[in-house]
MARSE-246601 format. One line per 10 residues: number of its first residue (from 1); for each residue y, x, z of N, C-alpha, C, CB. Coordinates in Angstrom, 3 decimals, always signed. Glycine has a CB too. Layout:
N
NUM = Y X Z Y X Z Y X Z Y X Z  ... .
This chain:
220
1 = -30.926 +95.244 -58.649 -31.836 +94.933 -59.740 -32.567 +93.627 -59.398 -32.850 +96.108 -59.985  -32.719 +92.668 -60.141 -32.933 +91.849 -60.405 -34.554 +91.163 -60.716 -32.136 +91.965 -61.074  -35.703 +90.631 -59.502 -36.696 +90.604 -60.435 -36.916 +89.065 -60.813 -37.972 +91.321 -59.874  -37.735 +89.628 -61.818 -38.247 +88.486 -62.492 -38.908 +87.350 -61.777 -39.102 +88.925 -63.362  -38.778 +85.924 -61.943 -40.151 +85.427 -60.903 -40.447 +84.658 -62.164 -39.941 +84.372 -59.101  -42.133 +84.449 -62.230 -42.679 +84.302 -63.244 -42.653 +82.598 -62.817 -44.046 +85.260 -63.508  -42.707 +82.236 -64.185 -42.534 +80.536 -63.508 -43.884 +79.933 -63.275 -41.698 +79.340 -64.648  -45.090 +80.510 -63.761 -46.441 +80.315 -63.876 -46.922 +79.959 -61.728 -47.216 +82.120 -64.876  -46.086 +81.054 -61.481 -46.414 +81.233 -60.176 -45.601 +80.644 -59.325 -46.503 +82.434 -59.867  -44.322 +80.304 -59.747 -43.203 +79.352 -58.860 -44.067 +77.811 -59.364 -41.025 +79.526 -59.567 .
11 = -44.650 +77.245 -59.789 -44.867 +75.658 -60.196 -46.468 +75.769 -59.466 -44.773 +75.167 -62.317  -47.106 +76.981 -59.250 -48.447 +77.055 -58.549 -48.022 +76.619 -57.018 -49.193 +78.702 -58.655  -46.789 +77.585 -56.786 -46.216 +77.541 -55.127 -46.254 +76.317 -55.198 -44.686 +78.164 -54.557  -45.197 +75.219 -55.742 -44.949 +74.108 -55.326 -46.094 +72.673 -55.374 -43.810 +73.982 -56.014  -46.927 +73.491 -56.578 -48.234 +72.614 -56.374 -49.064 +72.719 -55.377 -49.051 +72.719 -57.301  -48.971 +73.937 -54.807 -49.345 +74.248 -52.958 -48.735 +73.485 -51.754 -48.846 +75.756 -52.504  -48.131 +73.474 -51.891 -46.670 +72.826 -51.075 -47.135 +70.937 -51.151 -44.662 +73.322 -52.355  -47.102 +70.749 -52.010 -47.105 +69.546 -52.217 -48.540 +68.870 -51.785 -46.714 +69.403 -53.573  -49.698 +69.935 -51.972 -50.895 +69.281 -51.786 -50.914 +69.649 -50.057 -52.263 +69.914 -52.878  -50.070 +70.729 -49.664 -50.300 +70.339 -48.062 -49.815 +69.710 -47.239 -50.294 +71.021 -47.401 .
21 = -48.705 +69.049 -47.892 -48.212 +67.836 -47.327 -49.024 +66.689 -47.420 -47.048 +67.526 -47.860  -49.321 +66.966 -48.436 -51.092 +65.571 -48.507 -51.961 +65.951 -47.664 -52.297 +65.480 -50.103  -52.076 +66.957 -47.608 -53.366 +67.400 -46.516 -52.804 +66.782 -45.201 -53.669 +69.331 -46.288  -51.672 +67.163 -44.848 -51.355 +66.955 -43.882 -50.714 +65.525 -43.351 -50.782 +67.873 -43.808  -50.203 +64.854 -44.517 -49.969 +63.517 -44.104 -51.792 +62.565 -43.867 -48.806 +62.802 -45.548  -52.537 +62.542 -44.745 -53.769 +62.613 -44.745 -53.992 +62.581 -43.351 -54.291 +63.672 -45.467  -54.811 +63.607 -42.931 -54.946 +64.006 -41.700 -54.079 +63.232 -40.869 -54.743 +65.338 -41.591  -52.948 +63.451 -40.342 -52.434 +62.537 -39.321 -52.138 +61.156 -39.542 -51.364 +63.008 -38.877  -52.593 +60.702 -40.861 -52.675 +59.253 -40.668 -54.442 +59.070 -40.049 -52.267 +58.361 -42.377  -55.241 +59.335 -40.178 -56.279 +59.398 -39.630 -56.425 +59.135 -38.204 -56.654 +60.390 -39.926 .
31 = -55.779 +60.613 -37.608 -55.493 +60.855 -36.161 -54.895 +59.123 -36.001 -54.172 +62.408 -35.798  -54.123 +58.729 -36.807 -53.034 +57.575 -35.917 -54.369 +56.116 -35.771 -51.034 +56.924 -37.315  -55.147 +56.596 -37.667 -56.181 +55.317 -37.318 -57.290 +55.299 -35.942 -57.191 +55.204 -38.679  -57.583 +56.391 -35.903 -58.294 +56.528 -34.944 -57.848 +55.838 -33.408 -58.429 +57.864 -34.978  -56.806 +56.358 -32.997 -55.739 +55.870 -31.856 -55.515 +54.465 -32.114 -54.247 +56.661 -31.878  -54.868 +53.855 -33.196 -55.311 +52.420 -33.695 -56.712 +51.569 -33.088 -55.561 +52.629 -35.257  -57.638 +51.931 -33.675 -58.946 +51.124 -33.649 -59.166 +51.328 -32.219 -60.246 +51.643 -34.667  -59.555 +52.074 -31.617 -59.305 +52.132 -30.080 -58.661 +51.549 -29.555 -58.972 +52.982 -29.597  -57.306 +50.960 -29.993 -56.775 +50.423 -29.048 -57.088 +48.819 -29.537 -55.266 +50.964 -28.841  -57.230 +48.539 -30.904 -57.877 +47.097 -31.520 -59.408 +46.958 -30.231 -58.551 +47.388 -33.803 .
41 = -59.990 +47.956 -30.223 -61.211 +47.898 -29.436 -61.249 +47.088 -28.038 -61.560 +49.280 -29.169  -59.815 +47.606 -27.276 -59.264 +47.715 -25.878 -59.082 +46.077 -25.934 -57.717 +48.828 -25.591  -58.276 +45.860 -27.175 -57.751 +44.936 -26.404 -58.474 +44.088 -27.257 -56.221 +44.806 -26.154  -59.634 +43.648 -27.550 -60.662 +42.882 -27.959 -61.600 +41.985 -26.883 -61.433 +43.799 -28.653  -61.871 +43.929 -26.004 -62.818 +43.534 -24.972 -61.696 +43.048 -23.813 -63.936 +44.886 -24.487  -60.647 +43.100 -23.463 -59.755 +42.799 -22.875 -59.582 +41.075 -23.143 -58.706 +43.759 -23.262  -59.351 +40.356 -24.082 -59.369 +38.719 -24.310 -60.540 +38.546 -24.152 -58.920 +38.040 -25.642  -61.650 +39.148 -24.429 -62.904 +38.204 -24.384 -63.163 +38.380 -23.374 -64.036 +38.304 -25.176  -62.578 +39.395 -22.198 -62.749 +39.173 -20.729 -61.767 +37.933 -19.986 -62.412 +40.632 -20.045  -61.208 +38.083 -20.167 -60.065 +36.711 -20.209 -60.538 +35.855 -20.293 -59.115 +36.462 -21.135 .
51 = -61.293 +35.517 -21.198 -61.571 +34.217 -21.555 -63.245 +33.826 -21.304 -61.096 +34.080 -23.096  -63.725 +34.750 -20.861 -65.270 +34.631 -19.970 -64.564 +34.445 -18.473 -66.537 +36.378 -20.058  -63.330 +34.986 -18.203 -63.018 +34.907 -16.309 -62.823 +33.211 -16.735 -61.055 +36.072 -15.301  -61.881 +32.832 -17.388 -61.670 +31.329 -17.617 -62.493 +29.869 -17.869 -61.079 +31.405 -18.512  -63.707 +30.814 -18.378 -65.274 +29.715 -18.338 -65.740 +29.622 -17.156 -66.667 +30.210 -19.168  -65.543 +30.623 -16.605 -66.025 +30.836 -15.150 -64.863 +29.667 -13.870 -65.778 +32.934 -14.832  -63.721 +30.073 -14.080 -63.183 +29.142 -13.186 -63.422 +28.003 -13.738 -61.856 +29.277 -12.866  -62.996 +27.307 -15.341 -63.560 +26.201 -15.665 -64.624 +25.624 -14.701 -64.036 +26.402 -16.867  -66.053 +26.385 -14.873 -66.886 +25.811 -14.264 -66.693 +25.533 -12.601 -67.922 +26.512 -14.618  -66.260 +26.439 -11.882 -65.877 +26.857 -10.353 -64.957 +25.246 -10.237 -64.693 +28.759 -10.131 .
61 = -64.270 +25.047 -10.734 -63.300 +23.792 -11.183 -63.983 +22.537 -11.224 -62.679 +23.960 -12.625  -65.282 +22.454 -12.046 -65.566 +21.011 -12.449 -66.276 +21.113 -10.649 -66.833 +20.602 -14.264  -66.620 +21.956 -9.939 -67.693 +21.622 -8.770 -66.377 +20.974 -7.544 -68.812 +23.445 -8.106  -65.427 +21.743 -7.335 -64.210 +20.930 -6.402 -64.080 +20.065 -6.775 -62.943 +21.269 -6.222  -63.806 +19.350 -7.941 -62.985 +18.183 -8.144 -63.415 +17.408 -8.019 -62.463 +17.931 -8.989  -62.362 +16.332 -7.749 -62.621 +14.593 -7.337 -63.765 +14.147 -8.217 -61.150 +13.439 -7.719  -64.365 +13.273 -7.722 -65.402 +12.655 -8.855 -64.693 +10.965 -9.384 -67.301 +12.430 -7.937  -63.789 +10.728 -8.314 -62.496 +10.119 -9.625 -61.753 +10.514 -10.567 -61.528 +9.701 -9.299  -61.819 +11.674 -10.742 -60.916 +12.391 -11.748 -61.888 +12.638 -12.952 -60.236 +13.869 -11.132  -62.503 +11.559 -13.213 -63.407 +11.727 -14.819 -63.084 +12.374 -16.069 -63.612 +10.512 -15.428 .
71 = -61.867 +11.926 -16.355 -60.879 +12.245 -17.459 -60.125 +13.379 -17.500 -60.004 +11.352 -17.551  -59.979 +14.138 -16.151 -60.011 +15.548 -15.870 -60.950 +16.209 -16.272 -59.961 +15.829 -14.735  -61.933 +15.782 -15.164 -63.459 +16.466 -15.716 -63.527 +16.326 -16.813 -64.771 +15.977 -15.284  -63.593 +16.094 -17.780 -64.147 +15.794 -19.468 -63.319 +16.781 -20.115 -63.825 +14.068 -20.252  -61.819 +16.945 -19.773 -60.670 +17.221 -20.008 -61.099 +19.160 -20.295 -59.567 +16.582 -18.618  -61.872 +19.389 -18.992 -62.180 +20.392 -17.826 -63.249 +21.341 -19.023 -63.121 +19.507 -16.063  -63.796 +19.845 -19.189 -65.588 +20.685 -20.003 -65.392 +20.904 -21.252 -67.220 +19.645 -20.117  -64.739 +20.345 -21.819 -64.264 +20.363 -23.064 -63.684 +21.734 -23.229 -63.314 +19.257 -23.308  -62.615 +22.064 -22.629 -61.783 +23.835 -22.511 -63.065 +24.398 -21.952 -60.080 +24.177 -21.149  -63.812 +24.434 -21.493 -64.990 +25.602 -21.032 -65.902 +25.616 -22.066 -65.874 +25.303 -19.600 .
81 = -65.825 +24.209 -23.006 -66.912 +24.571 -23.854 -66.135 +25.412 -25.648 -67.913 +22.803 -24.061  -64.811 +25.060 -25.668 -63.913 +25.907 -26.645 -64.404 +26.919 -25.989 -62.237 +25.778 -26.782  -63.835 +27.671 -24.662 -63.674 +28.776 -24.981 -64.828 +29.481 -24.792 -62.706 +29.220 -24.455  -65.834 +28.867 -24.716 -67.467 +29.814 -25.005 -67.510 +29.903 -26.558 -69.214 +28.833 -24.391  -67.386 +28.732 -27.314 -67.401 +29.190 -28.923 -66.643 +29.963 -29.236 -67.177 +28.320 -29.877  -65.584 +30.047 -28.659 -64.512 +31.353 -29.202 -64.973 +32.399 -28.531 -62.813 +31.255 -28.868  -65.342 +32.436 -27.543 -65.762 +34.326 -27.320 -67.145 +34.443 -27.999 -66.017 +34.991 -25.332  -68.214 +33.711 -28.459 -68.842 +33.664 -29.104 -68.334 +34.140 -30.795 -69.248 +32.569 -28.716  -67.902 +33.389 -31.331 -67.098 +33.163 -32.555 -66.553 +35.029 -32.608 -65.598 +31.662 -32.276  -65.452 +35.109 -31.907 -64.255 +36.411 -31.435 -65.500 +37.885 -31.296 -63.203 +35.915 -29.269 .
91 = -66.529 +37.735 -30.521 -67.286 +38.602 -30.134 -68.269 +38.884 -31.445 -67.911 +38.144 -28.833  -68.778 +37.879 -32.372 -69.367 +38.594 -33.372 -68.593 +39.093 -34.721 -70.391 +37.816 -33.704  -67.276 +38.173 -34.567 -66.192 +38.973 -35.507 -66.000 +40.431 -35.313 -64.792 +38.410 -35.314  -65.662 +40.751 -34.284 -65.077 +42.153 -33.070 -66.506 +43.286 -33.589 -65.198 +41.503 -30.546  -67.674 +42.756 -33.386 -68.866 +43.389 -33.541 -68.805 +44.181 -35.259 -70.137 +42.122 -33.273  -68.541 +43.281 -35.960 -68.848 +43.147 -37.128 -67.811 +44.416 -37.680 -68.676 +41.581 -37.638  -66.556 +44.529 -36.746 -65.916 +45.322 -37.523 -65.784 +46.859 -36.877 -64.630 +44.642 -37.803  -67.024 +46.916 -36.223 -67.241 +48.398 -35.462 -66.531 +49.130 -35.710 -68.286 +49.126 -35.602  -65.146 +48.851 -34.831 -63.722 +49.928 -34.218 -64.517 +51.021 -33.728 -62.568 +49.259 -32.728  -65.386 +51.424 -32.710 -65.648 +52.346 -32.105 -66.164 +53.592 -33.152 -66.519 +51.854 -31.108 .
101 = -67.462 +52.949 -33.930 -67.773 +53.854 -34.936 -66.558 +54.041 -35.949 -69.032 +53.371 -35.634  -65.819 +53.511 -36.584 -64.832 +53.575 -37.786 -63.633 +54.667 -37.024 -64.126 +51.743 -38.298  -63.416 +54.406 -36.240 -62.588 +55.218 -35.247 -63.255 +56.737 -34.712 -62.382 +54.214 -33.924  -64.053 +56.886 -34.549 -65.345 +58.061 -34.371 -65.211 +58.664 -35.829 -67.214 +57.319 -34.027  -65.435 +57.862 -37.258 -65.040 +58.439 -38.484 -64.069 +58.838 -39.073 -65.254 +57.993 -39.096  -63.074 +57.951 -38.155 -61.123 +58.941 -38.586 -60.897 +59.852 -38.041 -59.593 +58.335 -38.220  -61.911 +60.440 -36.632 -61.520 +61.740 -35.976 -62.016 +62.538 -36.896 -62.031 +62.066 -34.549  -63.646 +62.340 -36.747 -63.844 +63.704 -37.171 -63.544 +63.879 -38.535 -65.159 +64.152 -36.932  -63.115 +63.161 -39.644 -62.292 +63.667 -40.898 -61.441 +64.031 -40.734 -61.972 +63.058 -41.776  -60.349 +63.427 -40.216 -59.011 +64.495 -39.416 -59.392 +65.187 -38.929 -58.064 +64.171 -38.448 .
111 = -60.404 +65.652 -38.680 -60.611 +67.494 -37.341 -61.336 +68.223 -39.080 -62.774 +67.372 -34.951  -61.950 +67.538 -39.882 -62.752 +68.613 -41.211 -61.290 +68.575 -41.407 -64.150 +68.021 -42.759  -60.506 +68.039 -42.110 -59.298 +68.203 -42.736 -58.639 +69.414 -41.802 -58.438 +66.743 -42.806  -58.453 +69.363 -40.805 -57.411 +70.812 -39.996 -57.798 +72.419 -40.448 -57.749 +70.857 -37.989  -59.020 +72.925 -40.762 -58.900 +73.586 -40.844 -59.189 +73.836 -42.403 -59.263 +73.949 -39.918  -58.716 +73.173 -43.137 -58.518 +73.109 -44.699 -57.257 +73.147 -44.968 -59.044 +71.936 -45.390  -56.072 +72.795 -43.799 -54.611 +72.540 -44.118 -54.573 +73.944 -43.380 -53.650 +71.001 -43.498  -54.490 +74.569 -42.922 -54.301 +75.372 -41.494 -54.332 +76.677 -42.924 -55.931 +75.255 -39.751  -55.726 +76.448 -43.516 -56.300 +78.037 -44.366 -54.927 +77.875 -45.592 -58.585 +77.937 -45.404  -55.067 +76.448 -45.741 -53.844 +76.688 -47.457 -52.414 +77.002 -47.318 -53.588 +75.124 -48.483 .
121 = -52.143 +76.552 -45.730 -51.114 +76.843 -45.236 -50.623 +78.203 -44.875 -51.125 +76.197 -44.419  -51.712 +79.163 -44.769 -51.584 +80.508 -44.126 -51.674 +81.248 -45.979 -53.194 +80.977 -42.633  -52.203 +80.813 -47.030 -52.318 +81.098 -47.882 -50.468 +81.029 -48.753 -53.563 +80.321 -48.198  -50.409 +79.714 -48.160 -48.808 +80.055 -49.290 -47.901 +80.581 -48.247 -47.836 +78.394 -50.186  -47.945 +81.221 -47.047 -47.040 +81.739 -46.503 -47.449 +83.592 -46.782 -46.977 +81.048 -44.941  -48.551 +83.621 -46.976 -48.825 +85.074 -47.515 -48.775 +85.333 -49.272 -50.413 +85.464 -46.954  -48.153 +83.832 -49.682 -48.081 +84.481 -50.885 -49.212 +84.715 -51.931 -47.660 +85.558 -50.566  -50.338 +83.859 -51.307 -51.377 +84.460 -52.389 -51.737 +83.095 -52.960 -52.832 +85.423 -51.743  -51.098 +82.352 -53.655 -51.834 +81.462 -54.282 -51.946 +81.426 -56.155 -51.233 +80.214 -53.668  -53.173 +81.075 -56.205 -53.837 +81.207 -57.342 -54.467 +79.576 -57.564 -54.971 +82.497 -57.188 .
131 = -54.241 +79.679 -59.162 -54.837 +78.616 -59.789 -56.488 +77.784 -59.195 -54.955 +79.271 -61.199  -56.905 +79.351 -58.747 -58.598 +79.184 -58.832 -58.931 +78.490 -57.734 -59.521 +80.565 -58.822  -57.696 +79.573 -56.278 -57.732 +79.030 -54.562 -57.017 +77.605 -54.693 -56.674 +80.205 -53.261  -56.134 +77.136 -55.736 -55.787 +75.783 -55.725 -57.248 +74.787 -55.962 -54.607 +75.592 -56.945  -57.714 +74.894 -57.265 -59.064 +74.662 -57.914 -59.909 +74.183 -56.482 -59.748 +76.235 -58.793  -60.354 +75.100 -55.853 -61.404 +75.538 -54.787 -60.711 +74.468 -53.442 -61.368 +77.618 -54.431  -59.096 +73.978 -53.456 -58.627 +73.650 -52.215 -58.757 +72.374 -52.304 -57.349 +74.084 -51.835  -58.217 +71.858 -53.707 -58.960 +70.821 -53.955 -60.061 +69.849 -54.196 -58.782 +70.811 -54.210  -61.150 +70.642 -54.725 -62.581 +70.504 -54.372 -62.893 +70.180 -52.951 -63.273 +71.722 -54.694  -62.559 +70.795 -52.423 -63.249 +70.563 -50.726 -62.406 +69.368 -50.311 -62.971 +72.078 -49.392 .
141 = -61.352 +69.287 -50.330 -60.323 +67.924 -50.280 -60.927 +66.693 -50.502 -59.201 +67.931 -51.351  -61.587 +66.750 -52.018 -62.381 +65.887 -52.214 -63.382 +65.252 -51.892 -62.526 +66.004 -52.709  -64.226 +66.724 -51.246 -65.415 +66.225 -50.419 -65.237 +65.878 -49.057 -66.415 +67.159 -50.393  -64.345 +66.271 -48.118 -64.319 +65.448 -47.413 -64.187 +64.148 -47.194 -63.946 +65.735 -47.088  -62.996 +63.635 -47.797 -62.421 +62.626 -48.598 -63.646 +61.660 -48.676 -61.838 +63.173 -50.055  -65.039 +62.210 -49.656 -66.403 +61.128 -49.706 -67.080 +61.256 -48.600 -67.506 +61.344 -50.862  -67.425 +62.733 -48.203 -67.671 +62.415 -46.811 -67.718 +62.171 -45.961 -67.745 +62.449 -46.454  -66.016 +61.665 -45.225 -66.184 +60.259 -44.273 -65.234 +59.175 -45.123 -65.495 +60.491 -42.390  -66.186 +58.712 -45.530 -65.746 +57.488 -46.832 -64.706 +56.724 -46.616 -66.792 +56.362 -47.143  -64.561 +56.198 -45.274 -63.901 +55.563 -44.346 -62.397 +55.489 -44.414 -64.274 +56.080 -43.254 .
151 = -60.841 +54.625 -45.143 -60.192 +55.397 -45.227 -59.084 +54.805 -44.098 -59.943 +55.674 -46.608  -58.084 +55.445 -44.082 -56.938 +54.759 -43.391 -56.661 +53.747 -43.941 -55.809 +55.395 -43.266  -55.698 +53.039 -42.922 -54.965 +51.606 -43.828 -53.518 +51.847 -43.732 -55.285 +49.856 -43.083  -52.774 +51.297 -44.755 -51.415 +51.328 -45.040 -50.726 +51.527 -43.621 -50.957 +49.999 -45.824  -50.947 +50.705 -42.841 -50.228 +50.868 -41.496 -49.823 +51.911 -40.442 -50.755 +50.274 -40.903  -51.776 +52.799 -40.779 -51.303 +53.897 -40.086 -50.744 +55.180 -40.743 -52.276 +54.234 -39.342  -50.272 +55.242 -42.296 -49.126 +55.963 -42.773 -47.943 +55.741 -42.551 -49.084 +56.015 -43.810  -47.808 +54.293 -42.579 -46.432 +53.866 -41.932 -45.848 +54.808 -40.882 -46.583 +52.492 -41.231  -46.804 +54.049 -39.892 -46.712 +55.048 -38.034 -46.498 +55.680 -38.210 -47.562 +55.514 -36.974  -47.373 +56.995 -38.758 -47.157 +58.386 -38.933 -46.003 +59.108 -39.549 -48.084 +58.745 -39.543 .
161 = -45.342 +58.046 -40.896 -43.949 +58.742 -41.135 -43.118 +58.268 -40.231 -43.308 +58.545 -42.482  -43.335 +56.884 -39.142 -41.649 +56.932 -38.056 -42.473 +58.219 -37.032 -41.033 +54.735 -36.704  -43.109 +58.370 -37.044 -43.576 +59.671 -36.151 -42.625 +61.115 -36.474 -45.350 +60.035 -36.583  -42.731 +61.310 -37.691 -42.000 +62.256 -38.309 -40.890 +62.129 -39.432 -42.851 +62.940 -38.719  -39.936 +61.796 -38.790 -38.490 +61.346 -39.520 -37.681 +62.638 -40.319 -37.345 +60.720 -38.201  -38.099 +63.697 -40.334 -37.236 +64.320 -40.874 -37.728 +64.641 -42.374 -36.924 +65.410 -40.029  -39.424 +64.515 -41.889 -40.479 +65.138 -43.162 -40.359 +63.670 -44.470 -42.705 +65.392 -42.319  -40.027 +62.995 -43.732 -40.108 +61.679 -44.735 -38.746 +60.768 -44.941 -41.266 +60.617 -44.104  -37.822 +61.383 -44.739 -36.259 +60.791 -45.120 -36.103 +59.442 -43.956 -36.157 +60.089 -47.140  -36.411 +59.847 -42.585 -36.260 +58.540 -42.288 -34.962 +58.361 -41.284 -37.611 +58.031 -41.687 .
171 = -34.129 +59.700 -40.919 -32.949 +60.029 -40.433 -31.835 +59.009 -40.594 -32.622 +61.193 -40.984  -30.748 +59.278 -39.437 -29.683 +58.150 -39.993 -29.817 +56.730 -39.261 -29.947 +57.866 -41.675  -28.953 +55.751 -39.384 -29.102 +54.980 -38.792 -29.739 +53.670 -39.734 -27.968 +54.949 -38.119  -30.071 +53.845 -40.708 -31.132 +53.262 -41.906 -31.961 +53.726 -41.632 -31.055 +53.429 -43.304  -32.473 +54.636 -41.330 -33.703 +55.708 -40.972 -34.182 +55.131 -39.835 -33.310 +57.345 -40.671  -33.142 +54.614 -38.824 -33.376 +54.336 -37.045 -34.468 +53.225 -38.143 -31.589 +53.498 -35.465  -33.488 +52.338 -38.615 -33.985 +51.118 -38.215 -35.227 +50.816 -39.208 -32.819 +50.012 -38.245  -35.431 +51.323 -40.316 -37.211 +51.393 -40.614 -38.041 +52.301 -39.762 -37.581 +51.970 -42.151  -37.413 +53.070 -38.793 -38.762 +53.534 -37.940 -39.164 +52.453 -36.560 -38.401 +55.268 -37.243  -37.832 +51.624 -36.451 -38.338 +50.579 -35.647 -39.123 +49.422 -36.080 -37.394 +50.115 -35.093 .
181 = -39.046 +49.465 -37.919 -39.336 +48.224 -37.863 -41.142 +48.534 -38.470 -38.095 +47.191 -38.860  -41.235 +50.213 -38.669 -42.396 +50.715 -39.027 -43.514 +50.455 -37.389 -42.026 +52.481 -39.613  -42.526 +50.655 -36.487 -43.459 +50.518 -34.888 -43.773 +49.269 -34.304 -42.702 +51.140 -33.643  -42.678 +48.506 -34.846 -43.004 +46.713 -34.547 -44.316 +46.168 -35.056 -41.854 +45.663 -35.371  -43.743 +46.689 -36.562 -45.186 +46.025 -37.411 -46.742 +46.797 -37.086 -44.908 +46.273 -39.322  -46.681 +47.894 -36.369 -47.751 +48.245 -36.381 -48.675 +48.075 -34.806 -47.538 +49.526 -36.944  -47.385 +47.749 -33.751 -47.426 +46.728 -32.594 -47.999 +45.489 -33.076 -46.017 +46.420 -31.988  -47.286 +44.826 -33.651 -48.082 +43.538 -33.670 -49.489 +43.825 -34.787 -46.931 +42.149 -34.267  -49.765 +44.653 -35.904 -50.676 +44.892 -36.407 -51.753 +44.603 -35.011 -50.501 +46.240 -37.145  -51.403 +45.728 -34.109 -52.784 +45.529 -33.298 -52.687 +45.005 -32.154 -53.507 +46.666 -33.022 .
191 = -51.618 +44.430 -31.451 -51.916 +42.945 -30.720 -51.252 +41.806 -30.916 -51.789 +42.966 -29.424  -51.000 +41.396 -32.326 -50.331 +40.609 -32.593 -51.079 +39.173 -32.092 -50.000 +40.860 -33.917  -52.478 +39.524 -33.186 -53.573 +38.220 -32.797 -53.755 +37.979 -31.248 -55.218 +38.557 -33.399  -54.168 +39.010 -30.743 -54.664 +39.138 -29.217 -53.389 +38.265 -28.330 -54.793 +41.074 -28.672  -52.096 +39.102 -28.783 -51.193 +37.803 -27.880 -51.166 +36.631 -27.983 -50.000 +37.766 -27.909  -51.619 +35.789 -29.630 -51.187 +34.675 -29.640 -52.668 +33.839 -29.018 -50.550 +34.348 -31.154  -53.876 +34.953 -28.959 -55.137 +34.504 -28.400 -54.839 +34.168 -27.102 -56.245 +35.482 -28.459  -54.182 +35.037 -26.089 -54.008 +34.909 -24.919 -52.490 +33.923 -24.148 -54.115 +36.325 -24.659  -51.636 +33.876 -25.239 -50.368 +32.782 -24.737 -50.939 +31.679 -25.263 -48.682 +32.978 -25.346  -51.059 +31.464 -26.173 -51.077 +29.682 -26.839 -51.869 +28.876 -26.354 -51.474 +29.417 -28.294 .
201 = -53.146 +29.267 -25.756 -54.135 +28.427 -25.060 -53.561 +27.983 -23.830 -55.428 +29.132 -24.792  -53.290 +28.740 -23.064 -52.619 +28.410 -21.599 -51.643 +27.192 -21.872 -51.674 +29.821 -20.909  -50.674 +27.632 -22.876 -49.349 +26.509 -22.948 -50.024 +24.797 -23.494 -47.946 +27.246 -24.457  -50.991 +24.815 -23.808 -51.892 +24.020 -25.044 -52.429 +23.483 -23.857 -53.050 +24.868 -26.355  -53.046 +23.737 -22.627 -53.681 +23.452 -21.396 -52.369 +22.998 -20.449 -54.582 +24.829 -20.822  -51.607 +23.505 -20.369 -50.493 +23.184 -19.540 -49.801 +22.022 -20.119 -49.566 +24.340 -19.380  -49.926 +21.504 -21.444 -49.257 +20.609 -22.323 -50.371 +19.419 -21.899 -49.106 +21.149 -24.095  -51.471 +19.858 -22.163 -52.296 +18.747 -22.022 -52.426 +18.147 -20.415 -53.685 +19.204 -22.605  -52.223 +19.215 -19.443 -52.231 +18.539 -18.113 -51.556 +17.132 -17.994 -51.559 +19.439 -17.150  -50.701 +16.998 -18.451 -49.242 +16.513 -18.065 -50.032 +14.933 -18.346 -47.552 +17.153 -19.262 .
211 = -50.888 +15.063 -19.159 -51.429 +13.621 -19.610 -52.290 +13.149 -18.523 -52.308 +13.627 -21.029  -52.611 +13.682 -17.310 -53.195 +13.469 -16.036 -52.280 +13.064 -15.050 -53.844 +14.581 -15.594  -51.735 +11.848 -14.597 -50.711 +11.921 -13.457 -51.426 +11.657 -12.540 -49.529 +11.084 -13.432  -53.214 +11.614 -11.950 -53.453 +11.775 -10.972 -53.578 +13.090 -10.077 -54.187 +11.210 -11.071  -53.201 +13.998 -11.001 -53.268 +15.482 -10.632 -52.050 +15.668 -9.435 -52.969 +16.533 -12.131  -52.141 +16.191 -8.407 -51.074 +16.975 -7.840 -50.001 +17.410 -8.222 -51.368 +17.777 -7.530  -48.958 +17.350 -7.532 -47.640 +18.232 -8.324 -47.687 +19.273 -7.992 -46.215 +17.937 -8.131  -48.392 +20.237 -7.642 -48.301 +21.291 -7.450 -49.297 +22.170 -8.584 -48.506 +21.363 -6.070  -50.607 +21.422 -9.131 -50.946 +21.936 -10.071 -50.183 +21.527 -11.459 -52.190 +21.757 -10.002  -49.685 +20.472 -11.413 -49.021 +19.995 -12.729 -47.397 +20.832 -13.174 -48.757 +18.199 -12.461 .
């Protein structure tokens, strides 16, 4: 015998289904921003240490050197005095975009969100969903949502679907290669700048030496 399934209640299921995959993609893009900005954080204070050790030898530099080497020296003060405006410059940018707090706000919305996915989730596996517990699942969705206002950025959904390739069609060897090219871009997302902060100056200094032939060959 044969029962009926009412369709009222098969299109409720799948409107369940569907909003906990939001819940849940949601949520772990969060988790990924969070892990993100932390590491934007890392490697922030990481160049502007770099480049305070480098004012420092700068200066350590102008006190050895020849006092015939004028055009060095000038050469010398000039790069010590860039790179104080740039960690100046770099350090109130960095400030301005308070990773630590914004990152502090993607956790704990991803941790309110867990146990909102966790309850709707235990709800359509027992079968009890209703218009009203949909109503009610969504409401709170919402308020979290304003309550840490704060949202992800495109990038860290990206991450999160090469994270999970099966939930998001990313299988296959088309699949390989947008989850590599989902991890590249989100690599250089967050040290893309920082590398070209930390290679290009050196080569830019090493280019300019060369215009000194009283220098040593061993520093040149």
């Amino acid at each position: 015998m044969s029962e009926n399934v009412n369709p009222e209640t098969t299109h409720e299921l799948e409107h369940a289904k569907r909003y906990l995959l939001k819940i849940w993609a949601s949520r772990g893009s969060r988790f990924v921003a969070n892990r993100r900005l932390q590491r934007k954080s890392h490697a922030s204070q990481m160049v502007l240490s770099l480049f305070a050790v480098a004012v420092i030898a700068a200066g350590v530099w102008l006190l050895i050197i020849s006092p015939e080497q004028k055009r060095l020296a000038d050469f010398i003060s000039v790069l010590a005095i860039d790179a104080s405006v740039f960690i100046l410059v770099l350090s109130n940018l960095e400030f301005s975009k308070n990773y630590a707090v914004t990152a502090d706000r993607m956790l704990k919305g991803a941790q309110a969100l867990s146990p909102l996915h966790d309850e709707l989730e235990m709800t359509i596996r027992c079968g009890k969903i209703t218009p009203e517990g949909m109503q009610d699942v969504i409401k709170r969705y919402n308020e979290i949502i304003n309550e840490f206002e704060v949202q992800h950025e495109d990038i860290d959904f990206i991450y999160f679907q090469s994270m999970h390739p099966h939930k998001f069609h990313l299988t296959g060897i088309q699949g390989m290669l947008k989850r590599l090219d989902y991890r590249i871009r989100y690599f250089l997302y967050i040290w893309g700048l920082y590398i070209v902060c930390v290679v290009v100056p050196p080569l830019l200094i090493a280019g300019g030496m060369y215009g000194f032939p009283s220098l040593p060959a061993s520093i040149r």
